[in-house]
Each structure stands twice: as C-alpha cells, then as structure tokens.
GULUMNU-88955 format. One line per field, with one value per residue: residue number from 0; residue in three letters; x, y, z of N, C-alpha, C in turn. Coordinates in steps of 0.05 Angstrom, whole numbers, always signed. Example, Ala and Ser with C-alpha at 12.3 -4.5 7.8 and 13.67 -1.06 7.14 Angstrom:
2
num <- c(0:1)
residuo <- c(ALA:SER)
n_xx <- c(+264:+257)
n_yy <- c(-114:-45)
n_zz <- c(+156:+142)
ca_xx <- c(+246:+273)
ca_yy <- c(-90:-21)
ca_zz <- c(+156:+143)
c_xx <- c(+264:+258)
c_yy <- c(-66:+1)
c_zz <- c(+156:+157)
% end
This chain:
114
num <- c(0:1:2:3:4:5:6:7:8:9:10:11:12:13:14:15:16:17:18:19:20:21:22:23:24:25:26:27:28:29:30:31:32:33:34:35:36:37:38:39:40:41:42:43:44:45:46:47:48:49:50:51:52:53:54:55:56:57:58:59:60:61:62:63:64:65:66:67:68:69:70:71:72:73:74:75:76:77:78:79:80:81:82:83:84:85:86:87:88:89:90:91:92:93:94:95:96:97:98:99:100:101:102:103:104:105:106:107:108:109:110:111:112:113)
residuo <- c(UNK:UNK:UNK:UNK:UNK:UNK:UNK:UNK:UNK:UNK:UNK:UNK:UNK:UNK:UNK:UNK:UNK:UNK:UNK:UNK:UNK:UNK:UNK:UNK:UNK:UNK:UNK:UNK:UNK:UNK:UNK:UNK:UNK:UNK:UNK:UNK:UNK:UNK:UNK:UNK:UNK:UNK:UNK:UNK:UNK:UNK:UNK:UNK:UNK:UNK:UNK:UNK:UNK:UNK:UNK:UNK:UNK:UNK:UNK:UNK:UNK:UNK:UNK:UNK:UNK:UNK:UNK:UNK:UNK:UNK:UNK:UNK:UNK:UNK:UNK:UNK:UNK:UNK:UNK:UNK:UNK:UNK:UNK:UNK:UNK:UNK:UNK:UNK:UNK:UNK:UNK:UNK:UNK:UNK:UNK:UNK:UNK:UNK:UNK:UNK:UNK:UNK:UNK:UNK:UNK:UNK:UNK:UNK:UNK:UNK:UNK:UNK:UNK:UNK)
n_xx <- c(-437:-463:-507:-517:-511:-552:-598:-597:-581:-549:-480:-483:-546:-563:-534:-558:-610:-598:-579:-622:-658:-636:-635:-692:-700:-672:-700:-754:-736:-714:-772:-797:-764:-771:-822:-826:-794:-820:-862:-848:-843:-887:-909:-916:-960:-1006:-1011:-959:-934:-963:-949:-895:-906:-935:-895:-865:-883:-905:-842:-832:-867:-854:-814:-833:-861:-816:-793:-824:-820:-768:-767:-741:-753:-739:-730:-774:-810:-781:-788:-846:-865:-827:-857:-920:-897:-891:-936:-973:-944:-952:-1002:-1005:-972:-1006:-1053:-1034:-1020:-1066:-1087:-1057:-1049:-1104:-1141:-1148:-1144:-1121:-1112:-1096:-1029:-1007:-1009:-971:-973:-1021)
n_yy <- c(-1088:-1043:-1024:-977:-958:-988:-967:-917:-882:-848:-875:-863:-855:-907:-925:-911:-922:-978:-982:-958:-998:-1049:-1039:-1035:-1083:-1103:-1084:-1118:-1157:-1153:-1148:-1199:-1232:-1215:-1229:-1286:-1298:-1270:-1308:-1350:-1342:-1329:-1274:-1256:-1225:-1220:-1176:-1163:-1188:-1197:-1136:-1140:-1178:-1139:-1106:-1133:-1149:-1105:-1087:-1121:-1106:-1057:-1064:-1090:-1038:-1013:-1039:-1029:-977:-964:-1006:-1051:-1106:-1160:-1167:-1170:-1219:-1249:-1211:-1215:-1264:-1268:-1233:-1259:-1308:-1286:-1268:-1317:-1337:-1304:-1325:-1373:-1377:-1341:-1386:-1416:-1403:-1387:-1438:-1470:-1443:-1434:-1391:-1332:-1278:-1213:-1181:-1192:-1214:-1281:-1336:-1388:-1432:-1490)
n_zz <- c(-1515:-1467:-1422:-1414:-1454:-1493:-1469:-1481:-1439:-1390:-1358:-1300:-1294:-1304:-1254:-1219:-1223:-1213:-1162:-1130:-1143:-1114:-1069:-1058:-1066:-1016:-979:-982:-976:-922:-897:-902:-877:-823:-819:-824:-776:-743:-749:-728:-673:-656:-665:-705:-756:-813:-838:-847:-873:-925:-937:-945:-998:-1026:-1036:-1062:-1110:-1127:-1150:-1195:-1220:-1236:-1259:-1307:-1327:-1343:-1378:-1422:-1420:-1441:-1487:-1479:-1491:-1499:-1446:-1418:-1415:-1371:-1321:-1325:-1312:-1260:-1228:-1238:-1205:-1154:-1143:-1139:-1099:-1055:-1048:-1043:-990:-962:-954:-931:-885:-865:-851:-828:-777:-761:-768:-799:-781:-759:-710:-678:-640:-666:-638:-617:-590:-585)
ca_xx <- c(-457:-470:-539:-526:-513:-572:-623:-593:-574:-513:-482:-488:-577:-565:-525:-582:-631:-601:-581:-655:-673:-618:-650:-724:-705:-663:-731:-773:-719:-727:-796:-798:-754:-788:-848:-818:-782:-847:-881:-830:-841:-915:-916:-934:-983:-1010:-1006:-928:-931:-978:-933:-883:-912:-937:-878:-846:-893:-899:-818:-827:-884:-844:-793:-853:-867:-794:-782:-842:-815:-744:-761:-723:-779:-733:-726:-806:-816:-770:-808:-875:-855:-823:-885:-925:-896:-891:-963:-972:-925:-969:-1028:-996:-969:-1042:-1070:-1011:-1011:-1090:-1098:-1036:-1060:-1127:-1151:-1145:-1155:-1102:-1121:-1075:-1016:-1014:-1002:-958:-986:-1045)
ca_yy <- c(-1067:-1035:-1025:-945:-950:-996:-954:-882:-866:-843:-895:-852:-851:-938:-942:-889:-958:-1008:-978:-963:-1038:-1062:-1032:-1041:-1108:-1115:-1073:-1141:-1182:-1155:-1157:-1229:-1240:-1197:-1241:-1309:-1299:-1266:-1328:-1373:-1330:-1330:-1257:-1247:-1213:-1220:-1151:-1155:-1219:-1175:-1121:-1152:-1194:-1121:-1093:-1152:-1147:-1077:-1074:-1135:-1095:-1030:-1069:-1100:-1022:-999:-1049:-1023:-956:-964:-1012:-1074:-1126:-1185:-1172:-1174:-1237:-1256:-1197:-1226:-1285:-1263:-1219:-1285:-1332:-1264:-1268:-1336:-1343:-1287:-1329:-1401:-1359:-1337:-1407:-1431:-1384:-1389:-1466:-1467:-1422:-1438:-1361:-1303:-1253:-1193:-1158:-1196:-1235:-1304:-1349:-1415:-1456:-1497)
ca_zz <- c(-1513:-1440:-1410:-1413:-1494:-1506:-1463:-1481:-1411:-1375:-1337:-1273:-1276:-1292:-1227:-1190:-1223:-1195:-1119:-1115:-1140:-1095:-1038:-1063:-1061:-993:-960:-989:-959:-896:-888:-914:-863:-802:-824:-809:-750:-726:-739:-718:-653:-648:-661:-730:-772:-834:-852:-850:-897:-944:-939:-963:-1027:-1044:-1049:-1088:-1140:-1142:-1157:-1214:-1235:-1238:-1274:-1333:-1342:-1350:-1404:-1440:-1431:-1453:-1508:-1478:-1497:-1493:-1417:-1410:-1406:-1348:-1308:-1319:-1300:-1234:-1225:-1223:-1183:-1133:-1136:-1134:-1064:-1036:-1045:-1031:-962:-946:-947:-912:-861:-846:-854:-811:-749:-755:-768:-814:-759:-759:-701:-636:-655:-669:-616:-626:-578:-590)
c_xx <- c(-465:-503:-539:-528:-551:-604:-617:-597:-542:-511:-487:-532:-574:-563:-549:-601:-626:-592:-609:-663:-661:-639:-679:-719:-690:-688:-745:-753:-725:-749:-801:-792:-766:-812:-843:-810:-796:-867:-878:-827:-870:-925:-919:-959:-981:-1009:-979:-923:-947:-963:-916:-876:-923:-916:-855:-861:-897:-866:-818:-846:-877:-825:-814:-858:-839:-787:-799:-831:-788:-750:-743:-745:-763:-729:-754:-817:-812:-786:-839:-878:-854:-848:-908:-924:-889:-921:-983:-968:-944:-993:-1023:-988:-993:-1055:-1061:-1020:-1047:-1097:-1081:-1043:-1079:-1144:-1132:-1148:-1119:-1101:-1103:-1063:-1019:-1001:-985:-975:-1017:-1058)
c_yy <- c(-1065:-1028:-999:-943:-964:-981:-924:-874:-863:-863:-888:-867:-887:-946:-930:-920:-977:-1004:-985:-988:-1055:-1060:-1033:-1067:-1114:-1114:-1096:-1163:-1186:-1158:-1186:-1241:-1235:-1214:-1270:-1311:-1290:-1285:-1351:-1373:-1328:-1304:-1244:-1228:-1209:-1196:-1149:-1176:-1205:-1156:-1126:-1169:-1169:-1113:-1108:-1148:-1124:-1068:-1092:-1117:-1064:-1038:-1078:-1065:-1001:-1013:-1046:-991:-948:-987:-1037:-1100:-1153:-1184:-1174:-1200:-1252:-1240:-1208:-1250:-1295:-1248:-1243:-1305:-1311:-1271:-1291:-1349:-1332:-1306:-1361:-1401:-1361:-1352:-1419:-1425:-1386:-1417:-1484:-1448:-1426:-1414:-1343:-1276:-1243:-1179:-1167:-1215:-1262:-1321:-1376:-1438:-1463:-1510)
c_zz <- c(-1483:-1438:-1418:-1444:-1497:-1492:-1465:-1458:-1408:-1361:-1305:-1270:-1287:-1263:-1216:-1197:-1214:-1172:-1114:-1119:-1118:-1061:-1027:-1052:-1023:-968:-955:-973:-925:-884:-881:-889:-830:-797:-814:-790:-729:-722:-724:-682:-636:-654:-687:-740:-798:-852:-863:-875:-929:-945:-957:-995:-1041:-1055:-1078:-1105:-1146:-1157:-1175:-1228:-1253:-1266:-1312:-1339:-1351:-1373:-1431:-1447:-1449:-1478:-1511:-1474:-1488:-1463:-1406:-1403:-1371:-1328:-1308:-1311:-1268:-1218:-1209:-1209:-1162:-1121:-1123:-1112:-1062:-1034:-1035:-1002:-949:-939:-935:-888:-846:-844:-827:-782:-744:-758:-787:-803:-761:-741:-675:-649:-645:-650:-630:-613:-579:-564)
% end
C-alpha cells in the first residue's frame, strides 16, 4: 500500500509534500548550522538559534496537524514526540548558550574571548 492510496492523493501532490519537507527541513539545517559556526566564531546570536528551533517545531508541528487531517493516527505519535525533544533542545540550547557566555543579551555579537 503507497502513501498516495492510503491518504487519497495523487502521487504527484505526495512528492509536492515531501520536496517542501525536504527543504523545510534542509532551511532548519542550515540555520542550525549558521548558528554554530557563528558561535564557534564569536559571532552569533541568539535570534538565529531561536530561529531555527522555531522553524523545527513549527514543521513537526505542521506534520502533528497533517496526521490529524489525513486520518494517519498511527504516525502521531512519532510527530509529538519529535515535536518535544525539538522543544526541549531549544530550551537545553538557551541555557547552554547563556550559562555558557555569561549573558542573554542579543543586541552585539558574542565575543569568544574572556
């Protein structure tokens, strides 16, 4: 049984769902990434690190209301799941990242040297 039979789609608007996830997700990659190498650099900001944990949970979140709308319940769990430990990082990050620097200030980037 294919994904297009069990959600009454064409297989064409599946593939259009998972490019855009593909790419939702490579977006979150890059940030993620943009974010470390900015900190690894001194030139960070917390905004870009927030940026990023929004968008991850906004696209697991997208995904918990597509399985409500299509009716694929057994895939709900795994999504709320991923959802949470999204949320979870973002907030294990945050304390990292100010306990680690010494400041929660967003406004001049973050210096390395102490």
């Amino acid at each position: 049984m294919t994904a297009g039979y069990v959600h009454a789609l064409p297989a064409g608007a599946v593939s259009v769902v998972f490019a855009v996830g593909v790419l939702w997700e490579g977006v979150v990659a890059g940030l993620m990434w943009w974010t470390v190498f900015g900190y690894a650099r001194g030139t960070a900001r917390k905004r870009w690190l927030f940026l990023a944990f929004l968008l991850a949970a906004a696209f697991f979140g997208a995904f918990v209301v597509l399985t409500e709308v299509f009716l694929a319940y057994e895939l709900a769990s795994t999504q709320v799941r991923l959802f949470m430990a999204t949320l979870l990082s973002a907030f294990v990050a945050e304390r990292w990242w100010v306990s680690d620097r010494d400041s929660d200030s967003d406004s001049e980037p973050i210096s390395t040297s102490r």
